[in-house]
Phi, psi and omega in degrees: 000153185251123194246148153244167170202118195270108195236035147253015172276343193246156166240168193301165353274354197314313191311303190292318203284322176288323175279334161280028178259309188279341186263340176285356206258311176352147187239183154297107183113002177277139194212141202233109204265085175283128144245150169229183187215012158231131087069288172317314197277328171282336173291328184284003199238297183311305172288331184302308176290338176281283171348274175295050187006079108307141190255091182288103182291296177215149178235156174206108180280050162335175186271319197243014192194148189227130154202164210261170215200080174230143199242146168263000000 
């Protein structure tokens, strides 16, 4: 199943938190489709995801929205 969760309304730290909240809930073969709007925010996501071994399937740095694509 595919879940999103739209964080361009937050600033750090709420975005990480919230994804790692949304990623613990995750079963296996489940992929959670994030957006975001700042630069910053995706790196801290990128590690969080290395950390816990998630799989960042695809990111697209769109002009106003960046979004990311991770699978457990």
């Amino acid at each position: 199943m595919e879940y999103e969760l739209d964080l361009q309304a937050y600033l750090c730290p709420l975005p990480l938190l919230m994804t790692q909240k949304a990623l613990i809930k995750l079963a296996s073969g489940d992929s959670l489709k994030i957006l975001l709007n700042h630069t910053s925010q995706l790196e801290d996501i990128r590690l969080l995801c290395e950390v816990e071994q998630y799989q960042i399937v695809d990111v697209q740095n769109n002009k106003d929205e960046i979004c990311m694509l991770i699978k457990k």
